[in-house]
Structures are given as structure tokens and as C-alpha cells.
N, C-alpha and C positions, 0 to 999 in steps of 0.2 A: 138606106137605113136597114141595119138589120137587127132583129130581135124584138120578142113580143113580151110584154107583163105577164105571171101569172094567171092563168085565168083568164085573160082578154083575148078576141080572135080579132084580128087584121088580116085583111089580104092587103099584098103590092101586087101591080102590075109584075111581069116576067121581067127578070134581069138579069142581062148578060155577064153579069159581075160573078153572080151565086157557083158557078164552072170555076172559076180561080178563086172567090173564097173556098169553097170545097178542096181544092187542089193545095191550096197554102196548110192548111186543115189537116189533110192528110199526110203531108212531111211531118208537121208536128206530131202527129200519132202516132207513126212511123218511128219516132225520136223515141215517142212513149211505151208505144207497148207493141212495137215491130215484130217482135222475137212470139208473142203470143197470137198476132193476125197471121192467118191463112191470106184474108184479102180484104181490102178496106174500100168501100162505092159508094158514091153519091145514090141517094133516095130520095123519096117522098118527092114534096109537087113539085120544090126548085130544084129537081132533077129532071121535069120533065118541061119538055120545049113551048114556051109561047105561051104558058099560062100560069093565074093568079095563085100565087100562093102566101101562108103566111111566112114571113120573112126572117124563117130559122132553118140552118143546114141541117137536115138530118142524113146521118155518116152510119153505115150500116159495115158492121164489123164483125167476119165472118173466125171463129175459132174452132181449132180439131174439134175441143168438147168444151165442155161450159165450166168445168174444173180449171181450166186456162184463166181463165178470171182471177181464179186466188192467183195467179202470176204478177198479175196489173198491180204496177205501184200508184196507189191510189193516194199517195201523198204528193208524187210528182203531178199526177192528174189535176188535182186542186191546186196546185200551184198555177196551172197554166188555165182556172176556172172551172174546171169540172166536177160533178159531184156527182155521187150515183143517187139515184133517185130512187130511195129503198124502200118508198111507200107504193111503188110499180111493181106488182108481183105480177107476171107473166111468166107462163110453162113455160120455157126453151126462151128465155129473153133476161137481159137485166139492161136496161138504161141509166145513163150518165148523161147530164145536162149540162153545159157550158155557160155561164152568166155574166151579162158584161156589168154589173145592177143585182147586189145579190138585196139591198135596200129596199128594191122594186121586184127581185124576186124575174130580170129579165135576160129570159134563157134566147140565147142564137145558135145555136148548135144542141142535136140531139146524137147522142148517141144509142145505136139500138146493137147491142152484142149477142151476137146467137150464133149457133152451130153452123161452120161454113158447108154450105149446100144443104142442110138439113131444109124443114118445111116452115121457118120464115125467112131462110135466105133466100130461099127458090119464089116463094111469096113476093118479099118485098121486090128482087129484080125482076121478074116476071109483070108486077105491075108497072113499074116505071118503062121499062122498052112496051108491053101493047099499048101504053097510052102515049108513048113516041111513037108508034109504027102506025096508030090508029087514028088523028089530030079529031076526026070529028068523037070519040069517044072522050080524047081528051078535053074536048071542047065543053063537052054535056057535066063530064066531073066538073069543070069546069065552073057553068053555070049553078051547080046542084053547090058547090061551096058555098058560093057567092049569094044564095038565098040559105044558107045554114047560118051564114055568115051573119046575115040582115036577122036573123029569128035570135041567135047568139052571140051579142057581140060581151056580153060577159059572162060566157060558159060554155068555155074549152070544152068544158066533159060532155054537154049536150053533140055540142058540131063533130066534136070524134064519134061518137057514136053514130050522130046521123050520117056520117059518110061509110058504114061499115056494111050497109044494102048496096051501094053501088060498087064498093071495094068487094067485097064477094060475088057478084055479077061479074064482074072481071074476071076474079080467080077461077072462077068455072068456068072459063075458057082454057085454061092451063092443060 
């Protein structure tokens, strides 16, 4: 299964699937907005090996400058279910959600666009490889969901935030 309601937090089990969803995902982007990526990488937890996460690809898409975006035809975007999410205001970011359920409001795919190599590409990759290269660190992220998880299962916005002390713990390693 993939994809979660609005608002609602699930974990699955690791699935071997999410590497070739990811991979199909990006031909299609590739299609879309090829000519404006620098480079397009799987992230967040179903990027990292052998643990629970919720069951949405986030696709991190790295461009020269963030002007590259007025590039992006955001008509062909929604055609293929993407929409930018322009209640997301983030310095050096703008997100596009993919919905399979726009009824339910349920997204399987994030996209997170920022400056390639800039300080949330270096971010976001840096977290996914030390929590591949680290399994017991990933384990403890792990665990630390999985009771955000149980404290929020109807509020996204609390469990984002609560993972942002151990997500910075990490980054100061970098």
C-alpha cells in the first residue's frame, strides 16, 4: 500500500518495492521537468534500508537556483497528480505532493525541490546514507517514530516536528 490521508501518520514495515517505485517516479520526472533537474534521489525513511516508515516516496530534486521552478510546467505536473503545496513556505524549498485520492486528500509521493548541493540537499542526502551506513542509529530513528507515531496518529504536524531533535542530532555530524 502506498500512501497516507492527510493529516494521518502510518508506518509500514520496510518495503522492497519503494527502490522501483522511486525509480518508475523518476523516468516520469525525467519526462517532466528533466531539462530543470541538476539530479533527482530518493529520500526520507523509504530511502533508508530495513526500516518503518510512512508509506509516501519523498523524491528530492536538486535545481542550479530555485528561479528554475518558474521552468516546471505545473499543468503537465497535475496531470500526472502533483500539486505544489503553496501552504509550505520553506527558505530554499517549495514542495509538490502527488495524490492518488485527492477526495481523501492522499498523498504517495513528495516532492521536495531545492538548490542542488545547496544546505537541504547536502541535508536531506547526508541524512539518508549516515542512517544507511549507521543501521543501529537507524534503528533508534526508528523506534523514536514508531512512539511519535503511537502519541500522533492524527497529527502529521505534531510527529514532524517531534522527529526534528533527532533529525538535527544527526546533521551535527555532517
Amino acid at each position: 500500500m502506498l500512501g497516507v490521508n492527510k493529516g494521518k501518520v502510518i508506518l509500514a514495515s520496510h518495503d522492497s518495492s519503494w527502490r522501483s517505485l522511486f525509480d518508475e517516479e523518476k523516468t516520469l520526472l525525467n519526462s517532466l521537468i528533466g531539462d530543470q533537474a541538476e539530479d533527482i534521489q530518493h529520500m526520507g525513511s523509504t530511502a533508508i534500508n530495513g526500516i518503518q516508515a510512512k508509506p509516501i516516496i519523498d523524491i528530492l530534486v536538486g535545481v542550479t537556483a530555485m528561479e528554475d521552478i518558474k521552468a516546471f510546467d505545473e499543468e503537465k505536473l497535475r496531470e500526472q497528480g502533483y500539486f505544489r503545496l503553496k501552504k509550505v513556505v520553506l527558505e530554499g524549498k517549495v514542495v509538490f505532493a502527488k495524490f492518488s485520492s485527492l477526495e481523501n486528500l492522499t498523498k504517495t509521493h513528495i516532492l521536495h525541490v531545492v538548490e542542488h548541493n545547496g544546505g537541504w540537499w547536502k541535508a536531506h542526502t547526508f541524512f539518508r546514507d549516515y542512517l544507511n551506513e549507521h543501521p543501529e542509529t537507524a534503528n533508534a530513528y526508528e523506534r523514536h517514530k514508531q512512539e511519535l507515531a503511537e502519541r500522533y496518529p492524527d497529527n502529521e504536524k505534531a510527529y514532524t516536528d517531534g522527529k526534528k531533535m533527532f533529525v538535527d542530532q544527526v546533521l551535527a555530524k555532517q
